[in-house]
FILUM-465308 format. One record per residue: x, y, z of N, C-alpha, C, O, CB in turn; residue number from 1; chain; residue in three letters. Coordinates in steps of 0.2 Angstrom, whole numbers, plus 5000, padded with zeros to 4 digits. Each point is the difference from the previous one (the first is absolute). Last residue first. Glycine has a CB too. Layout:
+------+------+------+------+------+------+------+------+------+------+------+------+------+------+------+-----+-------+-----+
:  n_u :  n_v :  n_w : ca_u : ca_v : ca_w :  c_u :  c_v :  c_w :  o_u :  o_v :  o_w : cb_u : cb_v : cb_w :   n : chain : res :
+------+------+------+------+------+------+------+------+------+------+------+------+------+------+------+-----+-------+-----+
:    X :    Y :    Z :    X :    Y :    Z :    X :    Y :    Z :    X :    Y :    Z :    X :    Y :    Z : NUM :     A : ala :
...
+------+------+------+------+------+------+------+------+------+------+------+------+------+------+------+-----+-------+-----+
***
This chain:
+------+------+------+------+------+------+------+------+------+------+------+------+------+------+------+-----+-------+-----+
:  n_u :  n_v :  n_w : ca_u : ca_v : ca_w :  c_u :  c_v :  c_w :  o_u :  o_v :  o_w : cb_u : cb_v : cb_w :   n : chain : res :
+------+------+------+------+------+------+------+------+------+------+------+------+------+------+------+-----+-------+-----+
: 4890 : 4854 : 5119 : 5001 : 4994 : 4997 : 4994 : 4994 : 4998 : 5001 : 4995 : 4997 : 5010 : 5007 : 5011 : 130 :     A : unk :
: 4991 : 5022 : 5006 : 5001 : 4998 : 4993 : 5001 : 4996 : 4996 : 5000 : 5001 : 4994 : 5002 : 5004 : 5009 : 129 :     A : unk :
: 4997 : 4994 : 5021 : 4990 : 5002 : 4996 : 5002 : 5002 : 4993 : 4996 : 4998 : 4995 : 4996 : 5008 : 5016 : 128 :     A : unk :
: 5030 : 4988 : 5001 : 4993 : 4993 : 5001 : 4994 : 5002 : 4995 : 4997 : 4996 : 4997 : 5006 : 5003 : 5018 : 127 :     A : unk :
: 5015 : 5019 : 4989 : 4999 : 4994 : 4996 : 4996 : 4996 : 4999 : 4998 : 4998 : 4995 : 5009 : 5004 : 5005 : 126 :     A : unk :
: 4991 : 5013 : 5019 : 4997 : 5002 : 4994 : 5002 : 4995 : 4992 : 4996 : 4998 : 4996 : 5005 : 5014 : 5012 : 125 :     A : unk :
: 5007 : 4983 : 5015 : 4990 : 4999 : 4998 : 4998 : 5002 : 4992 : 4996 : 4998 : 4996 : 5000 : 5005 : 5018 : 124 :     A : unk :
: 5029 : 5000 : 4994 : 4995 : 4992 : 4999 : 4994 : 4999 : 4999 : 4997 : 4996 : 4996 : 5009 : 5001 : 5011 : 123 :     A : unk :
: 5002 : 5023 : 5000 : 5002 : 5001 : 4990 : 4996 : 4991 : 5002 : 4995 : 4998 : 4998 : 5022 : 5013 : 4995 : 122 :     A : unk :
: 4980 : 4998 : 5028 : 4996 : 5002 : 4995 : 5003 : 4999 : 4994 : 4997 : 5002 : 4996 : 4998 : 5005 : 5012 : 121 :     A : unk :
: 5020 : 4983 : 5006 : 4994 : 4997 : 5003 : 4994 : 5004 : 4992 : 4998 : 4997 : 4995 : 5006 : 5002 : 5023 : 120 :     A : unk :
: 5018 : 5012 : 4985 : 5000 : 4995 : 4998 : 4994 : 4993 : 4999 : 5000 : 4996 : 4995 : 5010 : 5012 : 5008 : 119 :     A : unk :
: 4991 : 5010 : 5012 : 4999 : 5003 : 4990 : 5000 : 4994 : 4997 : 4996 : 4998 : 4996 : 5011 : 5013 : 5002 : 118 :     A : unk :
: 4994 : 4985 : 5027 : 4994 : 5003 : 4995 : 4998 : 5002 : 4994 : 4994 : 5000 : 4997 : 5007 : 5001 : 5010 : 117 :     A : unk :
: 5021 : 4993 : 5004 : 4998 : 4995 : 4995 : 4990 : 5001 : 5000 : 4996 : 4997 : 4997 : 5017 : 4994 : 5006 : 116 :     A : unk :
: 5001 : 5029 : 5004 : 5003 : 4998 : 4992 : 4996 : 4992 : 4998 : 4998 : 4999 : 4995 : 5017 : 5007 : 5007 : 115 :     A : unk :
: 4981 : 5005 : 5021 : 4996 : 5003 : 4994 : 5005 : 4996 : 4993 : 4997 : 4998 : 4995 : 4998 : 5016 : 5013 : 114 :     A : unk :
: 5002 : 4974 : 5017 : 5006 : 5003 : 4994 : 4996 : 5004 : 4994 : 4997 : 4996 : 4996 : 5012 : 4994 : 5007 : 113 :     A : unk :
: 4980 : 5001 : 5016 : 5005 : 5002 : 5003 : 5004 : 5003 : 4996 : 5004 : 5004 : 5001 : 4995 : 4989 : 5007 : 112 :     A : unk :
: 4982 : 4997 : 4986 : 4996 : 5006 : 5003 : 5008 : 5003 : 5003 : 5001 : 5006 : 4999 : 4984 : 4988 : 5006 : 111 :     A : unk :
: 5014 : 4986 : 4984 : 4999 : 5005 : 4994 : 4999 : 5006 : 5005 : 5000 : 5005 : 4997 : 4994 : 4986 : 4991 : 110 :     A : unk :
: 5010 : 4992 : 5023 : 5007 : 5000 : 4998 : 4999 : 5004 : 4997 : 5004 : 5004 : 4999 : 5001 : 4987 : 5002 : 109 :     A : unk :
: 4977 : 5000 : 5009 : 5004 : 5006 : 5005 : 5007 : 5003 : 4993 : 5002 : 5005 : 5000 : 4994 : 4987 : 5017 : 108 :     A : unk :
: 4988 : 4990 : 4974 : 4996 : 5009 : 5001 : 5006 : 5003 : 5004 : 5002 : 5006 : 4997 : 4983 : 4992 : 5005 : 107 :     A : unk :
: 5027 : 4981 : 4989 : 4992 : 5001 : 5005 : 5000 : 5009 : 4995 : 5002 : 5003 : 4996 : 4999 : 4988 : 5021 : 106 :     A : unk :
: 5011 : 4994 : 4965 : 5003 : 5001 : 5006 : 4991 : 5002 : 5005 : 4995 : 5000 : 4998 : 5022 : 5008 : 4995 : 105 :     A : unk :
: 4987 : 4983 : 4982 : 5001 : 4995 : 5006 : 5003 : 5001 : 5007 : 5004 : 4997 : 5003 : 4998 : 4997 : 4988 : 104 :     A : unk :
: 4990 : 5019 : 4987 : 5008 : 5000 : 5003 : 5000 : 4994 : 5005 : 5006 : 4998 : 5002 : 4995 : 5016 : 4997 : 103 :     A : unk :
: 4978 : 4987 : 4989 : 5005 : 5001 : 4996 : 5007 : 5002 : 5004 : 5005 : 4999 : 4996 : 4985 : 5004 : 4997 : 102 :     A : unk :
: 4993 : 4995 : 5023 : 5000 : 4994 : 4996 : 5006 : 5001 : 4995 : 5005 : 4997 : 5001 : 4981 : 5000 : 4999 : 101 :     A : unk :
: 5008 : 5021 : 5011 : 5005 : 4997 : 5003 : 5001 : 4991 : 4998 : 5005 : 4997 : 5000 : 4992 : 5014 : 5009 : 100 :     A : unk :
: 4990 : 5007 : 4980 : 5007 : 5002 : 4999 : 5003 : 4997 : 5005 : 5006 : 5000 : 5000 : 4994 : 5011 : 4995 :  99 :     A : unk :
: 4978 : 4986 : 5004 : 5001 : 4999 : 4994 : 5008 : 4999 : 5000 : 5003 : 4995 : 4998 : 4987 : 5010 : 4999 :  98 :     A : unk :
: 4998 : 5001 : 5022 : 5000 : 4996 : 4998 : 5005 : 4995 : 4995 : 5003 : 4995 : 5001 : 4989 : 5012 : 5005 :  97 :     A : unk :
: 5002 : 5018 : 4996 : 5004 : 4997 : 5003 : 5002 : 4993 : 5002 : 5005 : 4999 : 5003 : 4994 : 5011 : 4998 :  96 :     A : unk :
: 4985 : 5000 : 4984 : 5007 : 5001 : 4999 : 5004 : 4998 : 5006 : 5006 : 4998 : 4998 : 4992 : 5012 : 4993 :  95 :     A : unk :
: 4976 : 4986 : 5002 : 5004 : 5000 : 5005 : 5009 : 4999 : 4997 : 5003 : 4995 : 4999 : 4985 : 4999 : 5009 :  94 :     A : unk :
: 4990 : 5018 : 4982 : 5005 : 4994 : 4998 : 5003 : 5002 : 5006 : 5001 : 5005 : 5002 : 5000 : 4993 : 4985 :  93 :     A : unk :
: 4976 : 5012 : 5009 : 5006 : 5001 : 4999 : 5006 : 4992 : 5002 : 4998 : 4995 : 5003 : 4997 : 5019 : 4999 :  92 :     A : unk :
: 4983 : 4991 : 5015 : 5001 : 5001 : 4992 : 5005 : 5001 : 4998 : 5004 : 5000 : 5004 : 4989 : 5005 : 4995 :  91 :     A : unk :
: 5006 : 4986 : 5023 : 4994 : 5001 : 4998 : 4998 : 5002 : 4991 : 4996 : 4997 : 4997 : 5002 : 5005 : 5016 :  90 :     A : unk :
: 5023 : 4998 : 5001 : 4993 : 5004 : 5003 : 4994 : 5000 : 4998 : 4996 : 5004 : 5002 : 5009 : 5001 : 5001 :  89 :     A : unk :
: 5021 : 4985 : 4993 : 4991 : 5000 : 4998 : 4997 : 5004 : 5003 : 4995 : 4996 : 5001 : 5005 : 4994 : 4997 :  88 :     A : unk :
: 5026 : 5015 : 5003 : 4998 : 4994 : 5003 : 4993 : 4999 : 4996 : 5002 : 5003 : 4995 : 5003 : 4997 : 5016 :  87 :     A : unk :
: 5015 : 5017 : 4980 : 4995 : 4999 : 5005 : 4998 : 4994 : 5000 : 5001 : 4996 : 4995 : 4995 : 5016 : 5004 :  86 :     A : unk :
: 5024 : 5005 : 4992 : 4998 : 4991 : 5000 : 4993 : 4999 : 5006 : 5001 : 5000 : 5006 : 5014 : 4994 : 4992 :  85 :     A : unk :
: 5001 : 5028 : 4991 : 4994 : 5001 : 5007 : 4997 : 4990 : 4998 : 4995 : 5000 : 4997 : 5000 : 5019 : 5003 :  84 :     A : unk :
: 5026 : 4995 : 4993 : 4994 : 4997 : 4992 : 4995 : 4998 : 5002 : 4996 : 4997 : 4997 : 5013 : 4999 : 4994 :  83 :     A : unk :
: 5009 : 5010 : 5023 : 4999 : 5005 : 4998 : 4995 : 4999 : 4994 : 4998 : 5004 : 4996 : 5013 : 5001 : 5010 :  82 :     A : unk :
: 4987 : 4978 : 5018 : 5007 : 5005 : 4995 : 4997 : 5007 : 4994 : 4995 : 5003 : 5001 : 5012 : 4981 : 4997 :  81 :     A : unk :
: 4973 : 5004 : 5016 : 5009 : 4996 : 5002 : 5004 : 5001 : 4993 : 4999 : 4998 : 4994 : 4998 : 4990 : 5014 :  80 :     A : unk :
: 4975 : 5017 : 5004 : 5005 : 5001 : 4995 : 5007 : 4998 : 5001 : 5003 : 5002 : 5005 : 4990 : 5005 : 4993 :  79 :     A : unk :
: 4983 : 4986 : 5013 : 5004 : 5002 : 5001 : 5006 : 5001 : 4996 : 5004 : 4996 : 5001 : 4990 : 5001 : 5006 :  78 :     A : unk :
: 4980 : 5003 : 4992 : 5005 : 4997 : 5000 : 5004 : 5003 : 5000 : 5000 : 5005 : 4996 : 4997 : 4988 : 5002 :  77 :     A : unk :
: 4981 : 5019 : 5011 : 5006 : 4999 : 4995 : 5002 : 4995 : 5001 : 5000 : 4999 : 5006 : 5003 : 5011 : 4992 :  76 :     A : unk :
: 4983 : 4998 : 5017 : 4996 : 5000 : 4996 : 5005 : 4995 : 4997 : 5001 : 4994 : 5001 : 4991 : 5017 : 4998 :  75 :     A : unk :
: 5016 : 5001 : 5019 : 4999 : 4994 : 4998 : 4996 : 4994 : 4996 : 5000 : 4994 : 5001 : 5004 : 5010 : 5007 :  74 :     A : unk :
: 5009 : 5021 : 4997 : 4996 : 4996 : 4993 : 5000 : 4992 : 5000 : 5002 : 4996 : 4996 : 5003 : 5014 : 4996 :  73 :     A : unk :
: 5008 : 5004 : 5023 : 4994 : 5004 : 5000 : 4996 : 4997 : 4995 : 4994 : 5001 : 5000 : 5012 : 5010 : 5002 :  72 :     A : unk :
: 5015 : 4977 : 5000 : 4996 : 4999 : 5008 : 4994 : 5005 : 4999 : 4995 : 4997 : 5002 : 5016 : 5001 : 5006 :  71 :     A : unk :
: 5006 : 5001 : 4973 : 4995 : 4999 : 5000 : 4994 : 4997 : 5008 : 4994 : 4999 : 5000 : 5014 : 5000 : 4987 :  70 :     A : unk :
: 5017 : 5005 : 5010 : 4999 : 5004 : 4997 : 4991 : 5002 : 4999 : 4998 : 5006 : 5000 : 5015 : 4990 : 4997 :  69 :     A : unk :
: 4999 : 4984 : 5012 : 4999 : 5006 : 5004 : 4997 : 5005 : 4997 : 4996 : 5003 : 5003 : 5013 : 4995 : 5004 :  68 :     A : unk :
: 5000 : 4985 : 4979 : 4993 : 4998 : 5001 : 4997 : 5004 : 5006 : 4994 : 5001 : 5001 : 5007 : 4987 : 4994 :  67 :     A : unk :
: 5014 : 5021 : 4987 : 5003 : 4994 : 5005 : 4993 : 5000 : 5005 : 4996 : 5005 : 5001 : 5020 : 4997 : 4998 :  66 :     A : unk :
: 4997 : 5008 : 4975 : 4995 : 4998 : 5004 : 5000 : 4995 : 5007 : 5004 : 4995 : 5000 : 4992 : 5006 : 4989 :  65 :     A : unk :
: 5022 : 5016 : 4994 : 5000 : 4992 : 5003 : 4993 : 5000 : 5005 : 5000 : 5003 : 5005 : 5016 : 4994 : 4996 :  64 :     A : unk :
: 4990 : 5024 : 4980 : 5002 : 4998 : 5007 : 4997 : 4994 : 4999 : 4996 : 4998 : 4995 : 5004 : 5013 : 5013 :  63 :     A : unk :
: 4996 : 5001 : 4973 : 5007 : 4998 : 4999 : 5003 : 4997 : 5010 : 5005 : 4998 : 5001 : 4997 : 5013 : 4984 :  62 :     A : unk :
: 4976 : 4997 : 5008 : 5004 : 5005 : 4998 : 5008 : 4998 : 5004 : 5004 : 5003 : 5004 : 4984 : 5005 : 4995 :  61 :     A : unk :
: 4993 : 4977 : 4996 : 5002 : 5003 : 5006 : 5004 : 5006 : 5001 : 5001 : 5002 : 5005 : 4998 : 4989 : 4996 :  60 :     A : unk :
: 4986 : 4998 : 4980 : 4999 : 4998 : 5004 : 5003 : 5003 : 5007 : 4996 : 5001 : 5005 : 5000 : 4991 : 4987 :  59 :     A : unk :
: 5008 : 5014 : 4988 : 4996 : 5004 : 5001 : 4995 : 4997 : 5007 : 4996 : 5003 : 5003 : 5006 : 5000 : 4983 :  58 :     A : unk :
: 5020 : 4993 : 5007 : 4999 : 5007 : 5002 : 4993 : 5001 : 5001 : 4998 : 5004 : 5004 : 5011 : 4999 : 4990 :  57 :     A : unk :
: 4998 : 4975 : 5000 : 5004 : 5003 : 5008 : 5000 : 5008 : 5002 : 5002 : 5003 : 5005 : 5007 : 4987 : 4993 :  56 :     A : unk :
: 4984 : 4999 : 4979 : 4994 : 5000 : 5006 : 5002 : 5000 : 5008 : 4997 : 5001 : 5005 : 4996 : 4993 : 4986 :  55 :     A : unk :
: 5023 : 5012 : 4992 : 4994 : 5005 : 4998 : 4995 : 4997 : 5005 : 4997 : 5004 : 5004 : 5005 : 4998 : 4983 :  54 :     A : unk :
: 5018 : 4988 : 5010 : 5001 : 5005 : 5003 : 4995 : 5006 : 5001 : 5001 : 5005 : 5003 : 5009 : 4991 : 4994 :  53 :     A : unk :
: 4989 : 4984 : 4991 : 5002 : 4996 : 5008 : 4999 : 5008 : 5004 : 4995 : 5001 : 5004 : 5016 : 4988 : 4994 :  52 :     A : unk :
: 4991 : 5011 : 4977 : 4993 : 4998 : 5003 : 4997 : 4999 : 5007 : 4995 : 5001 : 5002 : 5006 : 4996 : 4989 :  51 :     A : unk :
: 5022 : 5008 : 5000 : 4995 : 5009 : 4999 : 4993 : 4997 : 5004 : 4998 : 5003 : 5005 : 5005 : 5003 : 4980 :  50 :     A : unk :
: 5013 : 4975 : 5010 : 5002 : 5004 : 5006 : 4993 : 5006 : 5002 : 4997 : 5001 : 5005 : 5018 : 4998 : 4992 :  49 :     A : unk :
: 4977 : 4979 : 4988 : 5005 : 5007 : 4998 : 5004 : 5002 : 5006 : 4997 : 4996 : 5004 : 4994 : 5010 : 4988 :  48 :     A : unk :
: 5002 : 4969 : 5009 : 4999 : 5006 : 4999 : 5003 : 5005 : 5002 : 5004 : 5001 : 5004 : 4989 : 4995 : 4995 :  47 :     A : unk :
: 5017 : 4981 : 5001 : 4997 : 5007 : 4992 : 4995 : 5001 : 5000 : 4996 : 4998 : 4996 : 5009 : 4999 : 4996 :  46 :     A : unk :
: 5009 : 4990 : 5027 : 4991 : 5000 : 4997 : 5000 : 5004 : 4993 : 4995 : 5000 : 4997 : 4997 : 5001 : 5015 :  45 :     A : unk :
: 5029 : 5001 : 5002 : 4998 : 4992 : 4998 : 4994 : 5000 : 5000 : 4999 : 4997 : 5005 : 5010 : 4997 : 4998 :  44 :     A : unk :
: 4999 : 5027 : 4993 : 5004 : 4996 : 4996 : 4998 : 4993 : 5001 : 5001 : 4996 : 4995 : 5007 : 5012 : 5006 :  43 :     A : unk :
: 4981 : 5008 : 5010 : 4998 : 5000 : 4994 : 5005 : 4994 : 4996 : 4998 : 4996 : 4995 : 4996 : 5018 : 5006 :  42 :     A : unk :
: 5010 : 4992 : 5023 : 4994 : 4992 : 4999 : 4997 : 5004 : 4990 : 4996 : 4996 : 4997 : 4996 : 5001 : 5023 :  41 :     A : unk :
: 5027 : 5013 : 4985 : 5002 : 4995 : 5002 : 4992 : 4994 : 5001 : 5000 : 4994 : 4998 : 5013 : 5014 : 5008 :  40 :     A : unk :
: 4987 : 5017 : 4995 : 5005 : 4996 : 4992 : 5000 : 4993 : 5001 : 4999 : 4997 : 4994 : 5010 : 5013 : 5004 :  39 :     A : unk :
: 4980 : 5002 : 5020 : 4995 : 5000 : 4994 : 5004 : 4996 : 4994 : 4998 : 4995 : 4996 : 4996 : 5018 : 5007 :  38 :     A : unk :
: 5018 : 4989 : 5016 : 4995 : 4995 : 4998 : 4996 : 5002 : 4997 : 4996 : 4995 : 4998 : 5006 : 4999 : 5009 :  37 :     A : unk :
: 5013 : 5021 : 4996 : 5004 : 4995 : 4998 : 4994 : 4993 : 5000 : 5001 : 4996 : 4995 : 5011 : 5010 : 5011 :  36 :     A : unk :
: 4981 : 5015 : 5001 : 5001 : 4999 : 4992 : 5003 : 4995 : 4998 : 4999 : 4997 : 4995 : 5003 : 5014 : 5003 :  35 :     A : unk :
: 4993 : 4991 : 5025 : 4994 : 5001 : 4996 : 5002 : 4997 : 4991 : 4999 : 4996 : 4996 : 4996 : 5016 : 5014 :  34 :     A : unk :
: 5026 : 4981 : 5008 : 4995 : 5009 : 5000 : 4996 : 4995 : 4994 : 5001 : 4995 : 4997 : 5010 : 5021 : 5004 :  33 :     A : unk :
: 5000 : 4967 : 5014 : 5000 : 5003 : 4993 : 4994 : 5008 : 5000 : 4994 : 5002 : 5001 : 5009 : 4983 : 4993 :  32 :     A : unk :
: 5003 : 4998 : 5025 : 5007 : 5007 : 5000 : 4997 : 5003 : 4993 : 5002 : 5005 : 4999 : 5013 : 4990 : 5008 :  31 :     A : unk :
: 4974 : 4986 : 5003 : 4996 : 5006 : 5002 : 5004 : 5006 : 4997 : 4998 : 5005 : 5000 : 4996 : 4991 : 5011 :  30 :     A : unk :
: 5008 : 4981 : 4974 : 5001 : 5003 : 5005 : 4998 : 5005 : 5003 : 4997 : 5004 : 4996 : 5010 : 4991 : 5002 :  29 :     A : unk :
: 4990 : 4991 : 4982 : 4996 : 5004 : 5000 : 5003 : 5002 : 5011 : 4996 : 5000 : 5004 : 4992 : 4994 : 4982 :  28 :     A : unk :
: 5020 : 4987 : 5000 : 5002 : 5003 : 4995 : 4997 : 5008 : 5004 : 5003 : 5005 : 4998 : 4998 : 4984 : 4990 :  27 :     A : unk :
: 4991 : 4989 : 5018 : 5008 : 5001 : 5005 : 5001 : 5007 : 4994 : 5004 : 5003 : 5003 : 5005 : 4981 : 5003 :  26 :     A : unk :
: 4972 : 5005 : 4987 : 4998 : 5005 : 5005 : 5010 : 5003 : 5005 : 5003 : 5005 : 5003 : 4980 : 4987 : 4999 :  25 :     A : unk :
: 5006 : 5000 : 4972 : 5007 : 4997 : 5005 : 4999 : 5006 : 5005 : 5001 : 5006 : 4999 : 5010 : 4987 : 4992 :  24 :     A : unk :
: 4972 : 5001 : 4988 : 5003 : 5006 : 5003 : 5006 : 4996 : 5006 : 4998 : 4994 : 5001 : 4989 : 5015 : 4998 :  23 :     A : unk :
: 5000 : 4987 : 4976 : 5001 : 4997 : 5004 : 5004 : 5006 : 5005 : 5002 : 5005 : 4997 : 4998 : 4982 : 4996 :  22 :     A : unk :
: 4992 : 5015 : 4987 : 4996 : 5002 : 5006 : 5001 : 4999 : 5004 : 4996 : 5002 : 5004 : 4997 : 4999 : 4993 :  21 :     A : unk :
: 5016 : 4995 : 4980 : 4995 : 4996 : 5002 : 4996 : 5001 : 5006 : 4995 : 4997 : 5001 : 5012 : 4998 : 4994 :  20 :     A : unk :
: 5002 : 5023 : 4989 : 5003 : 4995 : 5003 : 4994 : 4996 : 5003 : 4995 : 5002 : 5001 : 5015 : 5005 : 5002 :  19 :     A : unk :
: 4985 : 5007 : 4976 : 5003 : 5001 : 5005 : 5004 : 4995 : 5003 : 5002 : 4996 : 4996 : 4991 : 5012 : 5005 :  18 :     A : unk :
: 4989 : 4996 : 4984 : 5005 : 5001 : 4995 : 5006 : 5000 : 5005 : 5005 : 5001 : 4998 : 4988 : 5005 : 4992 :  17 :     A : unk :
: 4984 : 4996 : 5018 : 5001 : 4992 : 4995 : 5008 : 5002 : 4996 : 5001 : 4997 : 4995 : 4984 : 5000 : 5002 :  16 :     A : unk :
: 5005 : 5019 : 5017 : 5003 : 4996 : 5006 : 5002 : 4993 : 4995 : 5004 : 4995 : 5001 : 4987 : 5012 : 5011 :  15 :     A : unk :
: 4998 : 5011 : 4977 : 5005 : 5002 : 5004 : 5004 : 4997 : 5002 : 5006 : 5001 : 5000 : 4990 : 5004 : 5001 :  14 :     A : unk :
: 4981 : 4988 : 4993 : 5003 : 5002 : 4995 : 5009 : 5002 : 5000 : 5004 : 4997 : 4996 : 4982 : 5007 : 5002 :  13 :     A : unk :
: 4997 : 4992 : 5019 : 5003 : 4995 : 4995 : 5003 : 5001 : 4995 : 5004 : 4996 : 4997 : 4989 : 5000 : 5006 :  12 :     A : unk :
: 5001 : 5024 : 5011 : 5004 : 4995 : 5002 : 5003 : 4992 : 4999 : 5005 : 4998 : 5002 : 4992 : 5010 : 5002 :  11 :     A : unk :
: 4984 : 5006 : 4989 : 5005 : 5003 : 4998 : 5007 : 4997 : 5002 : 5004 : 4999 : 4996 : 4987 : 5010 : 5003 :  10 :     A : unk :
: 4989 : 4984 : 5008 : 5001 : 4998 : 4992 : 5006 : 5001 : 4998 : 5004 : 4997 : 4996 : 4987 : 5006 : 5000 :   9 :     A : unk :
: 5002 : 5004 : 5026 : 5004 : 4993 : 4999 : 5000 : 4999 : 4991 : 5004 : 4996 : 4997 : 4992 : 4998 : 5018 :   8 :     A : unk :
: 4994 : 5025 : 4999 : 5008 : 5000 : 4998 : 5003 : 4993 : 4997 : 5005 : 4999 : 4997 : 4997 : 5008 : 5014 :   7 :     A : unk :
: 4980 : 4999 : 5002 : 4996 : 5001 : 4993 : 5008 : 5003 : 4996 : 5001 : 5005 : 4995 : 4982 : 4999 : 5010 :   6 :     A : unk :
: 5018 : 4990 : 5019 : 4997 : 4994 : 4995 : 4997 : 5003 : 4993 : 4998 : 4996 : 4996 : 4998 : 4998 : 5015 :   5 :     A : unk :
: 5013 : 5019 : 5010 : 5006 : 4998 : 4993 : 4995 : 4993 : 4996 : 5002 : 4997 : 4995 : 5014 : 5005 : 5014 :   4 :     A : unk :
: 4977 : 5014 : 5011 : 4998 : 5001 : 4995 : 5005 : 4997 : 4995 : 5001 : 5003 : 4994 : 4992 : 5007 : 5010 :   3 :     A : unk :
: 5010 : 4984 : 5016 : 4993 : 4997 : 4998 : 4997 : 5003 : 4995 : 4996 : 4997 : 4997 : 5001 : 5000 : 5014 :   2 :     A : unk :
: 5025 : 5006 : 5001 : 5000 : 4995 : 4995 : 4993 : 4999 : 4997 : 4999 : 4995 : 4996 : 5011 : 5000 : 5009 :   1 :     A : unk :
+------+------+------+------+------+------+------+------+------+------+------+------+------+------+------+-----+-------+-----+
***
């Protein structure tokens, strides 16, 4: 997510013609495959799906982050789900933060279910579009 800020014009622009962003986390269960919540958090944020699905590639190659993953890199924050929500480390936008305010759910719940991760990163991303 830390290269998606020079995204956000573009996502005012997008995200203004859309849904209110509001996200209903009971809708984002662990049983939903990748695609299904890419569709489903585009439908309640309007943003694009393509766009969900693009920085879940480029950030994970479409697999769920989980903060073991990173024990070699304790430089790094720790990444969570497949659009990778990271904490602050100092630079960049604390996305995970962000996405748990905007869902009103903890860190563990975005770290245990990759669908309300996506759902967590389309929240942020509407947020900076608005």
């Amino acid at each position: 997510m830390r290269r998606l800020l020079p995204l956000a014009a573009l996502l005012a622009a997008v995200v203004s013609c859309g849904p209110d962003g509001h996200v209903d986390p009971a809708h984002f269960t662990a049983s939903l495959s990748l695609t299904e919540a890419l569709q489903r958090a585009s439908d309640e944020t309007g943003v694009p799906r393509d766009l969900l699905a693009a920085v879940a590639w480029s950030e994970s190659r479409f697999t769920a982050a989980s903060p073991e993953a990173h024990e070699d890199h304790v430089h790094m924050a720790p990444e969570v789900g497949p659009l990778h929500l990271r904490a602050a480390s100092g630079r960049g936008v604390d996305t995970l933060s962000r996405a748990t305010a905007l869902l009103g759910v903890r860190e563990e719940a975005l770290a245990q279910n990759p669908s309300l991760a996506v759902a967590g990163a389309a929240a942020v991303l509407a947020a900076l579009g608005r």
